[in-house]
MARBA-3410 file (N, C-alpha, C, O; in Angstrom, 1 decimal):
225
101.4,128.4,109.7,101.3,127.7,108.4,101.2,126.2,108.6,101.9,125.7,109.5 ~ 100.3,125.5,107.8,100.0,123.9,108.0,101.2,123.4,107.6,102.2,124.1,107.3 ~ 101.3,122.1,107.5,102.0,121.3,106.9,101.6,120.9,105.6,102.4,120.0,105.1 ~ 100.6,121.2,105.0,100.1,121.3,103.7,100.4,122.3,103.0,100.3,122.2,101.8 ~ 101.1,123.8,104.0,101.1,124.6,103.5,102.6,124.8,102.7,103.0,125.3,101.7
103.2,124.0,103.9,104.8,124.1,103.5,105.0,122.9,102.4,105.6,123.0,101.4 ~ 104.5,122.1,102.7,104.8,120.6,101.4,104.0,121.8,100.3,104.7,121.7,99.2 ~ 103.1,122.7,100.0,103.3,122.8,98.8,103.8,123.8,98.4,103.7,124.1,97.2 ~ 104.5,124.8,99.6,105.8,126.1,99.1,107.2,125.0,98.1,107.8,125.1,97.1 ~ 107.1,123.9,99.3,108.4,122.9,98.8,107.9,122.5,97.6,108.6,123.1,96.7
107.1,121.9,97.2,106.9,121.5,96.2,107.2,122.1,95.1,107.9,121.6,94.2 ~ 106.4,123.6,95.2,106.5,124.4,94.0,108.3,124.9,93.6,108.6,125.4,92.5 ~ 109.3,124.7,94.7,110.2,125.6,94.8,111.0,124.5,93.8,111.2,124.7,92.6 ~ 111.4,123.0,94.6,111.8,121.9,93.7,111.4,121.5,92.4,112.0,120.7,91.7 ~ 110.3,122.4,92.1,109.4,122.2,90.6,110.0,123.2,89.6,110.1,122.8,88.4
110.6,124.8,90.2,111.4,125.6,90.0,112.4,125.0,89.7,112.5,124.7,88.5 ~ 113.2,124.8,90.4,115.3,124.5,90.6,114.9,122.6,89.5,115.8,122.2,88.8 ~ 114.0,121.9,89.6,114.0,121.0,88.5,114.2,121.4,86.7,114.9,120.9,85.8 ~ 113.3,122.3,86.6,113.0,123.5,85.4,114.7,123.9,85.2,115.6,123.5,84.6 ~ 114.4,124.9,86.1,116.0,125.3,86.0,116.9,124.8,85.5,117.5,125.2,84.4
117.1,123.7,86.3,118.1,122.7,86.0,118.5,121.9,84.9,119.6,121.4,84.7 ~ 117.0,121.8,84.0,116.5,121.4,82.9,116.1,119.7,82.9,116.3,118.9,82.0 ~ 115.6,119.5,84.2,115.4,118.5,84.5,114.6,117.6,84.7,114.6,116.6,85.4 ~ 113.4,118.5,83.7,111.9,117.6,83.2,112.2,118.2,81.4,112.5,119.2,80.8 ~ 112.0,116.8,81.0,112.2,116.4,79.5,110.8,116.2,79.2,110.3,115.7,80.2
109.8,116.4,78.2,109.2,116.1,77.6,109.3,116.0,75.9,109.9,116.8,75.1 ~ 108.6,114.5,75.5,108.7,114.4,74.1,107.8,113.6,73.5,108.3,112.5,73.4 ~ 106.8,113.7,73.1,105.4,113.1,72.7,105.6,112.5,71.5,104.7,111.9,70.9 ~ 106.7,112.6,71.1,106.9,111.7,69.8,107.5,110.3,69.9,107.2,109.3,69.3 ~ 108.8,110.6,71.0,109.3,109.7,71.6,109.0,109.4,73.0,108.9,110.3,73.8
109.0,108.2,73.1,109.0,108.0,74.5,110.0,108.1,75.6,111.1,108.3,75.0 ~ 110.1,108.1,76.7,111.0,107.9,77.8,110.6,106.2,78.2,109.4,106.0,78.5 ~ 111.5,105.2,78.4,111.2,104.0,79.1,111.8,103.8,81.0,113.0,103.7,81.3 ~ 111.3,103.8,81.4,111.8,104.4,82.8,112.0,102.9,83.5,111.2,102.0,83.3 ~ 113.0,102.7,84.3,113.3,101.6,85.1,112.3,100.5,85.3,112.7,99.4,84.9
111.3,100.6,85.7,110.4,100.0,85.7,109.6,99.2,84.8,109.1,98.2,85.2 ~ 109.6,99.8,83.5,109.5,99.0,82.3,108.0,100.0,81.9,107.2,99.4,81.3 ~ 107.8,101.4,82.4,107.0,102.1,82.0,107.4,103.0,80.9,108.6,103.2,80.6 ~ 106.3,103.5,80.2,107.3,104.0,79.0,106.3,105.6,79.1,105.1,105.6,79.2 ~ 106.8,106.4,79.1,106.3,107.8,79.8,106.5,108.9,78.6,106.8,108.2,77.6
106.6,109.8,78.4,106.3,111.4,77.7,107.2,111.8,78.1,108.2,112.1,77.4 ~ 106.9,112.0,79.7,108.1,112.9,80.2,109.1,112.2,81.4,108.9,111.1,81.9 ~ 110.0,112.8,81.5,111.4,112.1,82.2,111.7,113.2,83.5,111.2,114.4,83.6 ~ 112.3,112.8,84.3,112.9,113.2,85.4,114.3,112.8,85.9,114.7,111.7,86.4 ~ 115.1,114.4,85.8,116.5,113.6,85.8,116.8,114.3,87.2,117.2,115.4,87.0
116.9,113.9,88.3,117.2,114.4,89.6,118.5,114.7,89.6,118.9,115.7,90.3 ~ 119.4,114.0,88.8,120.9,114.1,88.8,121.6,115.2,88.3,122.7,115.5,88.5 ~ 120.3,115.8,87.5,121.2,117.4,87.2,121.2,118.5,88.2,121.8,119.5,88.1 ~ 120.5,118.2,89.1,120.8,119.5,90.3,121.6,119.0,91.0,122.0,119.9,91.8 ~ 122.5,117.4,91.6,123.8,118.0,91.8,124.8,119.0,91.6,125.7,119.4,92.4
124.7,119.5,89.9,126.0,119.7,88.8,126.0,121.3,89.7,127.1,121.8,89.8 ~ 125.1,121.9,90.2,125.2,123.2,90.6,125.3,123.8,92.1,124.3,123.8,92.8 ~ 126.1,124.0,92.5,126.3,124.1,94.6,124.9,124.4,94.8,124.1,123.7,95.3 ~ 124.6,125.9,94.1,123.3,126.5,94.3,121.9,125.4,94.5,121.6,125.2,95.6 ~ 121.3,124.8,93.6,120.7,123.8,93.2,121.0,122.5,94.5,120.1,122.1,95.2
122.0,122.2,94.6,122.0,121.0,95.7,122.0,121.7,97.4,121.9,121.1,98.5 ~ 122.2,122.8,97.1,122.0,123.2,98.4,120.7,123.6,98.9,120.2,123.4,100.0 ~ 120.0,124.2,98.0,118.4,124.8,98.2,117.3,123.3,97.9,116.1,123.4,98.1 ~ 118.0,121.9,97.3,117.5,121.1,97.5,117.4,120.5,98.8,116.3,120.2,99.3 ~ 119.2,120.3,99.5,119.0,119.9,100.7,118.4,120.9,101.6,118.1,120.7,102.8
118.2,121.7,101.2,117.3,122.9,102.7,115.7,122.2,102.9,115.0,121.9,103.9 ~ 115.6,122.1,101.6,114.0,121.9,101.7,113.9,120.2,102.0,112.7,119.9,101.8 ~ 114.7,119.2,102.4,114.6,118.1,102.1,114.9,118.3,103.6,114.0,117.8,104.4 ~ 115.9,119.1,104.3,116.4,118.6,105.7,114.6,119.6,106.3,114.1,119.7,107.5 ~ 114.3,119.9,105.7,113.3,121.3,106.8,111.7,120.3,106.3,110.6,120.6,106.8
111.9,119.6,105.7,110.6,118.5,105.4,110.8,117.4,106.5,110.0,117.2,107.4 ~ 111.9,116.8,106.2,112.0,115.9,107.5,112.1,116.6,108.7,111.6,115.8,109.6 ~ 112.5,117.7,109.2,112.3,118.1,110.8,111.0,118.3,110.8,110.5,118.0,111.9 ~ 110.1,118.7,109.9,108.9,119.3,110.1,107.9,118.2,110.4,106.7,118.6,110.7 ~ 108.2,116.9,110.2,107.6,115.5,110.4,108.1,115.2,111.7,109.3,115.3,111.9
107.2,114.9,112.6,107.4,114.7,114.2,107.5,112.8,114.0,108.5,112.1,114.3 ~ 106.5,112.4,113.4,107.1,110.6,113.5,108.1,110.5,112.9,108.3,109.2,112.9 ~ 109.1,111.0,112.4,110.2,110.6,111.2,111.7,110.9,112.5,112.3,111.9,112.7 ~ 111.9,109.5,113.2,113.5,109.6,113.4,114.2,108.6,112.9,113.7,107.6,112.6 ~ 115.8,109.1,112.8,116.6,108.2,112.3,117.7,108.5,112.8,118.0,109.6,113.2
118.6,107.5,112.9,120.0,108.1,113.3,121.6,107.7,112.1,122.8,107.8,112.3 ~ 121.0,107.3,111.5,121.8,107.0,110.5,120.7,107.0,108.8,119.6,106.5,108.6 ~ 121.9,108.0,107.8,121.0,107.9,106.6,121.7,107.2,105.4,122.9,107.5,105.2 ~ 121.1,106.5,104.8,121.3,105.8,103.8,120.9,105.7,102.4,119.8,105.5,102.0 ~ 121.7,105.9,101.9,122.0,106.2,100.3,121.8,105.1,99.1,122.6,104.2,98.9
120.5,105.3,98.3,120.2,104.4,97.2,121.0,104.1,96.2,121.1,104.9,95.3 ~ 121.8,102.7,96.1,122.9,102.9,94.8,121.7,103.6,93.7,120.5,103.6,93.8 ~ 122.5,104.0,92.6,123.3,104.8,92.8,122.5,106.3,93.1,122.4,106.4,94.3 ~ 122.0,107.1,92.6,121.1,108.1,92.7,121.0,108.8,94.1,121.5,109.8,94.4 ~ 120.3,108.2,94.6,120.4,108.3,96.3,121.5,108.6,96.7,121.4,109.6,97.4
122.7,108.3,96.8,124.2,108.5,97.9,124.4,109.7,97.8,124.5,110.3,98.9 ~ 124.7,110.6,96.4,124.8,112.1,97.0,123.7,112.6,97.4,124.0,113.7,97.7 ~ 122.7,112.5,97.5,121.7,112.9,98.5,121.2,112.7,99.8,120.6,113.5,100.5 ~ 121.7,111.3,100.3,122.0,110.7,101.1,123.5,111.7,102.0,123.6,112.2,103.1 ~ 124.3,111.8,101.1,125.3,112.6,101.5,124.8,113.8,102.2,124.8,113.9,103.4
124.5,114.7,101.3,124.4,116.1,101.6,123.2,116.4,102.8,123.4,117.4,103.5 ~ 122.1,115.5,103.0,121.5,115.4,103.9,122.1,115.1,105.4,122.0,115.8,106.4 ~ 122.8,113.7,105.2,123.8,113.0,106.6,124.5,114.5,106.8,123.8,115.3,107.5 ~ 125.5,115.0,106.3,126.0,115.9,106.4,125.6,117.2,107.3,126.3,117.6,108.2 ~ 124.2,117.7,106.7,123.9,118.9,107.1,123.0,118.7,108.5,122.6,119.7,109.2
122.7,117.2,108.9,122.4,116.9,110.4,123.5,116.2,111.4,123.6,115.9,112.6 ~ 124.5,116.1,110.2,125.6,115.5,111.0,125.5,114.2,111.4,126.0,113.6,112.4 ~ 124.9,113.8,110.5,124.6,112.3,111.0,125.4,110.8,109.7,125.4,111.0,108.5 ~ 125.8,109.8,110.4,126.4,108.9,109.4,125.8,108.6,108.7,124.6,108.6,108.6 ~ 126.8,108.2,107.7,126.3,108.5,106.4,126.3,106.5,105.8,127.2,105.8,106.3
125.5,105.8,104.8,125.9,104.4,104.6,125.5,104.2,102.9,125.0,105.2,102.3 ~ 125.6,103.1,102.2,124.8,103.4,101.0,124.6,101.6,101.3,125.1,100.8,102.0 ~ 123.5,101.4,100.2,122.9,100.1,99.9,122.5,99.9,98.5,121.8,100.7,97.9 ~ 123.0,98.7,98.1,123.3,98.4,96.8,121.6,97.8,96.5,120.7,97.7,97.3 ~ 121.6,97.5,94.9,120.5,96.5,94.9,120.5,95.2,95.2,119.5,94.5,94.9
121.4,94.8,95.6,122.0,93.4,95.5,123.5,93.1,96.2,124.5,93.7,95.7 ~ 123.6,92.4,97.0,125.2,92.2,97.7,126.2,92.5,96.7,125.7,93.2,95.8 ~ 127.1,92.3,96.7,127.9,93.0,95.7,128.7,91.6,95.2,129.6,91.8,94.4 ~ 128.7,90.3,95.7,129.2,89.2,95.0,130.5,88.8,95.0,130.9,87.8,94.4 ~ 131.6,89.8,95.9,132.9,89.7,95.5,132.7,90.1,97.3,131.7,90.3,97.9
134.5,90.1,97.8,134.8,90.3,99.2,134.0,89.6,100.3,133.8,88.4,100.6 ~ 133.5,91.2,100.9,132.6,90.9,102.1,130.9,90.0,101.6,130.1,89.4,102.3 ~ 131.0,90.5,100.0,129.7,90.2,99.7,128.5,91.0,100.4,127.5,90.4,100.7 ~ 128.5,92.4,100.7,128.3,93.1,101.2,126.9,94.0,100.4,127.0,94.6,99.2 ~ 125.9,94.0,101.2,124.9,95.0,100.4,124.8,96.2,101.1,124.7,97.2,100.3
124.8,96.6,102.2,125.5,98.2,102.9,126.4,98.2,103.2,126.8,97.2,103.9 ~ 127.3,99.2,102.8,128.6,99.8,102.9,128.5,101.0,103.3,127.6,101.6,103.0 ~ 129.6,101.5,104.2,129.7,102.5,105.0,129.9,102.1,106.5,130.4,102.9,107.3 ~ 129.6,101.2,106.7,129.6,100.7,108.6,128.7,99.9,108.6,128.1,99.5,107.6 ~ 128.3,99.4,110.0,127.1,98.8,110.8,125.8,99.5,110.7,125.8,100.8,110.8
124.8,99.0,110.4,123.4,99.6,110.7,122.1,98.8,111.9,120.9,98.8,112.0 ~ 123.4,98.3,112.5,122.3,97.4,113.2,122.1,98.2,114.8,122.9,98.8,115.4 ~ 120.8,98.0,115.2,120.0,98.5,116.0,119.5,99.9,115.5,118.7,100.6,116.3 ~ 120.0,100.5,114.0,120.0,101.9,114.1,118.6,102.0,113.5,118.0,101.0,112.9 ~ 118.0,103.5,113.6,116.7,104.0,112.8,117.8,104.2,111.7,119.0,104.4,112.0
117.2,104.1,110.2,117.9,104.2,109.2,117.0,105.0,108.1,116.0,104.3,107.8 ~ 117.1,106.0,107.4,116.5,107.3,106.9,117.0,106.4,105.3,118.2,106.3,105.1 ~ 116.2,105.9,104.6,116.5,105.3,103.1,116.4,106.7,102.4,115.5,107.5,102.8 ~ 117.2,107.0,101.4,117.3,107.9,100.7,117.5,107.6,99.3,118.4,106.9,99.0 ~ 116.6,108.2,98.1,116.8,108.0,97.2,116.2,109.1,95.6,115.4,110.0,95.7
116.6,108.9,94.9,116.1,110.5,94.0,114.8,110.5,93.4,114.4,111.5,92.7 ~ 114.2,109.6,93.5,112.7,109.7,93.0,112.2,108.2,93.4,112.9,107.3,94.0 ~ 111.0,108.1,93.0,110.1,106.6,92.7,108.9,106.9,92.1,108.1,107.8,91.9 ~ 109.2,105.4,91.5,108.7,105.4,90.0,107.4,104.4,90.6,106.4,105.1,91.0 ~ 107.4,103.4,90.6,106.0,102.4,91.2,106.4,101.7,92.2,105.6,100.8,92.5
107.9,101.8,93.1,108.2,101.3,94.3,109.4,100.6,94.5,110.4,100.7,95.3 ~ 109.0,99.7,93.2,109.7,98.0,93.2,110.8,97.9,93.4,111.2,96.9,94.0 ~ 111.9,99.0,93.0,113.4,99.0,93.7,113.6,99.3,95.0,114.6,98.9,95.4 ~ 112.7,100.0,96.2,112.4,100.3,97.6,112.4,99.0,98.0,112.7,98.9,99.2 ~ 112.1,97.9,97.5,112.1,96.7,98.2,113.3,96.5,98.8,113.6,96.6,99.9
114.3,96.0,97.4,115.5,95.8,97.6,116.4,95.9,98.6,116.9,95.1,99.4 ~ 116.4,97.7,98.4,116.7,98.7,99.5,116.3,98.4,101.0,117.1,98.1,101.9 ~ 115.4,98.4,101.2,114.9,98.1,102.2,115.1,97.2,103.3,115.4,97.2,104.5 ~ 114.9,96.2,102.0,115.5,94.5,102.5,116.6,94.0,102.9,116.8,92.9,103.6 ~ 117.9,95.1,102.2,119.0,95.0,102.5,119.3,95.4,103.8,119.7,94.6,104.6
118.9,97.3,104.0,118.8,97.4,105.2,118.6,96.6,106.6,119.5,96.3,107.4 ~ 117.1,96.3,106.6,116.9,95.4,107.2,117.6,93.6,107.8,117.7,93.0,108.8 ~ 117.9,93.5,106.2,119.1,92.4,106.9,120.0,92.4,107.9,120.2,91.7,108.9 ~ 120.6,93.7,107.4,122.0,93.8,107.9,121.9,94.2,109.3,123.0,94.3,109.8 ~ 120.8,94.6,110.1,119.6,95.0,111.3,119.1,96.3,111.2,118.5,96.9,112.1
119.3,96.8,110.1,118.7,98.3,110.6,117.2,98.3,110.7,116.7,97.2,110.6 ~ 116.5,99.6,111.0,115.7,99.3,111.5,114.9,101.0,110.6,115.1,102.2,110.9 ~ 114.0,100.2,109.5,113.9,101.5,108.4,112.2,101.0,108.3,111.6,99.9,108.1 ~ 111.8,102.4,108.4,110.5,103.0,108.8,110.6,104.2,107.9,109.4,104.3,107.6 ~ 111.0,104.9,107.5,110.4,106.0,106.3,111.8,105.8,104.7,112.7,105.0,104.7
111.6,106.6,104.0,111.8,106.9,103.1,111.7,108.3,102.5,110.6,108.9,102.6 ~ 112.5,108.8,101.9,112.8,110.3,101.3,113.2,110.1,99.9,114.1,109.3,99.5 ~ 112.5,111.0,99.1,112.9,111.4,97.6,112.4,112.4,97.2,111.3,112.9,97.6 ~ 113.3,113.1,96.2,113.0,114.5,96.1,112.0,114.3,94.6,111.9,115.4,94.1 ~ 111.3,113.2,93.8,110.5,113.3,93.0,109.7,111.8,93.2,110.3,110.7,93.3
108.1,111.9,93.4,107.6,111.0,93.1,106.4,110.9,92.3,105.4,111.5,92.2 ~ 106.7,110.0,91.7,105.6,109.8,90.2,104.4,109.7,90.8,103.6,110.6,90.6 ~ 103.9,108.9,91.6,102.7,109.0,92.1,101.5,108.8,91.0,100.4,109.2,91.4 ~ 101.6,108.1,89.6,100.7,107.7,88.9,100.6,106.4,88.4,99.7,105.8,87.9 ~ 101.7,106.0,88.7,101.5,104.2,88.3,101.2,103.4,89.6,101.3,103.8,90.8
100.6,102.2,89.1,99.9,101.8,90.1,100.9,100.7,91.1,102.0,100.2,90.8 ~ 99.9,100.4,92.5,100.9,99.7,93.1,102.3,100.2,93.8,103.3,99.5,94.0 ~ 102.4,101.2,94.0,103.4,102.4,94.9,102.8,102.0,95.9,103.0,101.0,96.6 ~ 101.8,103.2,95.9,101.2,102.8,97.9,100.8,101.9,98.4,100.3,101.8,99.5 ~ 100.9,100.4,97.1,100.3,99.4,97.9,101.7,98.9,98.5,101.8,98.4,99.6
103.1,99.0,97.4,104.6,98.3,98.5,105.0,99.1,99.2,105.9,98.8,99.9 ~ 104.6,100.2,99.3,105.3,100.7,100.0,104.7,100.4,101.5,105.4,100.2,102.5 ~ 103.3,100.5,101.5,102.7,99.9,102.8,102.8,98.4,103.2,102.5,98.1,104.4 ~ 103.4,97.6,102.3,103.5,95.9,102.4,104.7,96.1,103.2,104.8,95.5,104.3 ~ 105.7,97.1,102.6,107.0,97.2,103.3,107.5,97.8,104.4,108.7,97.9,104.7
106.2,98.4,105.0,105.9,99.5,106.3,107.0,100.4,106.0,107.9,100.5,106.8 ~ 106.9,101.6,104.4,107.7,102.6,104.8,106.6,103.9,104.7,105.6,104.1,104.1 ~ 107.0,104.4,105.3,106.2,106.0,104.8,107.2,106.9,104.0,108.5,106.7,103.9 ~ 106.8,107.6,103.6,107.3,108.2,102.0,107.5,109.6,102.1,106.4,110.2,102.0 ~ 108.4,110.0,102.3,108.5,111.5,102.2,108.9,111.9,101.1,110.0,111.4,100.8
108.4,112.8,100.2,108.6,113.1,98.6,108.5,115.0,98.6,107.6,115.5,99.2 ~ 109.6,115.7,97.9,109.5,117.2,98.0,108.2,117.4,96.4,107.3,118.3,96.3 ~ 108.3,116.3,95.5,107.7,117.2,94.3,107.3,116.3,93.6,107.9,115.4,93.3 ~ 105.8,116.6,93.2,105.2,115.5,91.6,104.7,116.1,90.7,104.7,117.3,90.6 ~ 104.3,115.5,90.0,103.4,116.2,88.9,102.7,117.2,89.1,102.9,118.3,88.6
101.7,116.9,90.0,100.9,118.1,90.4,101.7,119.8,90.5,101.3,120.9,90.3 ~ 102.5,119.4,90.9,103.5,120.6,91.7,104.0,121.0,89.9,103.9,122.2,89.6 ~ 104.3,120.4,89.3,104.7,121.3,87.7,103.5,122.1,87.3,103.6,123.3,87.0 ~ 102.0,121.1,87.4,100.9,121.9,86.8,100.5,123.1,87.4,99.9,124.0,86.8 ~ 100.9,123.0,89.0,100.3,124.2,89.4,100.7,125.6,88.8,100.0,126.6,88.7
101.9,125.4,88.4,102.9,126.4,87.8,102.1,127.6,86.9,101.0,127.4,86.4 ~ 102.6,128.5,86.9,101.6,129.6,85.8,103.0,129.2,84.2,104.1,129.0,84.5 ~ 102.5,129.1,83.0,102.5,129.0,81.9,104.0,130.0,81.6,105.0,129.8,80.9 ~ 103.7,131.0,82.2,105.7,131.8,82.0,106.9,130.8,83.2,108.1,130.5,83.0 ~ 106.3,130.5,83.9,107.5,130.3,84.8,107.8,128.1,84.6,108.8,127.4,84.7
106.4,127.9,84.3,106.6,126.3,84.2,106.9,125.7,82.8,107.6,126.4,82.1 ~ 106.4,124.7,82.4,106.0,124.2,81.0,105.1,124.9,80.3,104.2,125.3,80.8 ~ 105.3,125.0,78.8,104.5,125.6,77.7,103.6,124.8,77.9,103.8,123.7,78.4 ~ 102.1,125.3,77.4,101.1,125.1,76.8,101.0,123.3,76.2,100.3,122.4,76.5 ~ 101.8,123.3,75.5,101.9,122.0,74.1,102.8,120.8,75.3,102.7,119.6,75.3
103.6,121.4,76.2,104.2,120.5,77.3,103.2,120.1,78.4,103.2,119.0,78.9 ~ 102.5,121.2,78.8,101.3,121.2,79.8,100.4,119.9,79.5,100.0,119.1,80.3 ~ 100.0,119.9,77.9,98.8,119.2,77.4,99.3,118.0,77.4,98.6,117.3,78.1 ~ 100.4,117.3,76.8,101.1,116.4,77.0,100.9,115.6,78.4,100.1,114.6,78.5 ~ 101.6,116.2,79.5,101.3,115.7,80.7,100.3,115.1,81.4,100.2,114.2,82.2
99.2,116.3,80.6,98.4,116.2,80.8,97.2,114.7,80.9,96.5,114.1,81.7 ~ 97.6,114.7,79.5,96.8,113.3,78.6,97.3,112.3,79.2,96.7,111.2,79.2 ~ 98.5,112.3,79.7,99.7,111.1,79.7,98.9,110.8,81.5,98.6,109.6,81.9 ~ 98.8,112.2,82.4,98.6,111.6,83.4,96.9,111.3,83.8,96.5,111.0,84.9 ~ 96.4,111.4,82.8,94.4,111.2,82.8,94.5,109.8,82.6,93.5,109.3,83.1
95.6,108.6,82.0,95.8,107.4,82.0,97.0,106.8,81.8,97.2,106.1,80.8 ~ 97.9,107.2,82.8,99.3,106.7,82.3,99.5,105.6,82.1,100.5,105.3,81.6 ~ 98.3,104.1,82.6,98.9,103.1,82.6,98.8,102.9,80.9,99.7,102.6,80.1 ~ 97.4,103.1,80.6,97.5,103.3,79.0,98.2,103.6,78.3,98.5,102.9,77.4 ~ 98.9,105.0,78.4,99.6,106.0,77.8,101.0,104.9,77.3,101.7,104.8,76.2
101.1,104.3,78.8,102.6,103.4,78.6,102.4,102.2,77.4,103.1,101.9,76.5 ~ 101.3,101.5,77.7,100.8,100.7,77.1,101.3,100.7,75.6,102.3,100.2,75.1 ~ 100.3,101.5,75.1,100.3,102.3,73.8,101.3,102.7,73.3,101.5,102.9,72.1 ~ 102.1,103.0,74.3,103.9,103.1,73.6,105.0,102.5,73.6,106.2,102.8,73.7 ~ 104.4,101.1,73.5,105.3,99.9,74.0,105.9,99.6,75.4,106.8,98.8,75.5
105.4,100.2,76.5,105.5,99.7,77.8,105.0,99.3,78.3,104.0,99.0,77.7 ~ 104.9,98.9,80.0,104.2,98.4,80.5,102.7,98.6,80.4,102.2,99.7,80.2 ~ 102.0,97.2,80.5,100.6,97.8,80.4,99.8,97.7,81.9,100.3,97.8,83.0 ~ 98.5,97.4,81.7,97.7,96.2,83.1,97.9,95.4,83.4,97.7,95.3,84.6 ~ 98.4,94.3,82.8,98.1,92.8,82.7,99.5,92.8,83.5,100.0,91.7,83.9
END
């Protein structure tokens, strides 16, 4: 089996246990405004498949068997996106046995003044972890922190990536990470109509992803300009 073959078993499975979980929102009347200042249809909440052992375990299977199955991807310490990222960050460090650290968006302004917590990251390969990305812009942060403090961070992991707004793959390449992602949009549409989104949810997406920058536009978010 390729590696195209397995990123899209994974894909489809995380598109499942997200469903399940109830963890794609769609609402065409209202919008979702998403971190970034995009204003979207539909939402993604990564944070409800912690709530179930089941669910965070069949996530971390497919997140630790994505990363082994990438031969350039080492690290020896993984690190946790405030906040979203740390229990994922967790459950991954864990099931390779590897230390575990998290990194804030920002030092934290009191004590050490400290932007990773958890230990040292210096000299280490450092695995950024985080629950989705949206058009990049908080991976800076992240990153930068890392890097301060010496780590030494070359990929990136998330279990949802939007992959429709613009300017993702341009920071993420400015910031030399490569991007490992289990699930996007595409991965819901493939779905058959009983097992994924209805028909009237399908079409929705649909429209929204033929021009999302507009879509947001038009609903009081971010636009082009």
């Amino acid at each position: 089996m390729s590696l195209d073959d397995h990123a899209a078993i994974a894909g489809q499975s995380t598109a499942r246990l997200l469903l399940e979980a109830g963890a794609i929102r769609v609402s065409a009347a209202q919008p979702f405004f998403l971190a970034a200042g995009w204003a979207s249809p539909v939402y993604v909440d990564c944070r409800l498949l912690i709530g179930e052992p089941r669910w965070r375990r069949k996530v971390t299977d497919l997140a630790v068997a994505a990363l082994r199955r990438s031969p350039s991807t080492q690290f020896s310490i993984v690190a946790g996106a405030e906040t979203a990222g740390i229990p994922w960050a967790g459950f991954i460090a864990d099931r390779l046995g590897l230390p575990l650290r998290y990194v804030r968006k920002r030092p934290l302004g009191i004590g050490r003044n400290a932007q990773v917590e958890g230990g040292e990251v210096e000299g280490h390969n450092v695995l950024l972890v985080d629950d989705l990305i949206t058009d990049g812009g908080s991976k800076a942060s992240f990153a930068q922190g890392l890097r301060q403090a010496g780590g030494v961070v070359t990929d990136a992991f998330t279990i949802f990536h939007h992959a429709v707004f613009p300017g993702s793959q341009e920071r993420l390449a400015a910031l030399g990470l490569r991007l490992h992602s289990l699930a996007g949009w595409r991965d819901l549409l493939r779905m058959e109509p009983m097992e994924g989104l209805d028909k009237a949810q399908r079409r929705v997406l649909e429209l929204f992803l033929s021009d999302p920058v507009s879509w947001s536009e038009r609903h009081g978010g971010r636009g082009a300009g």
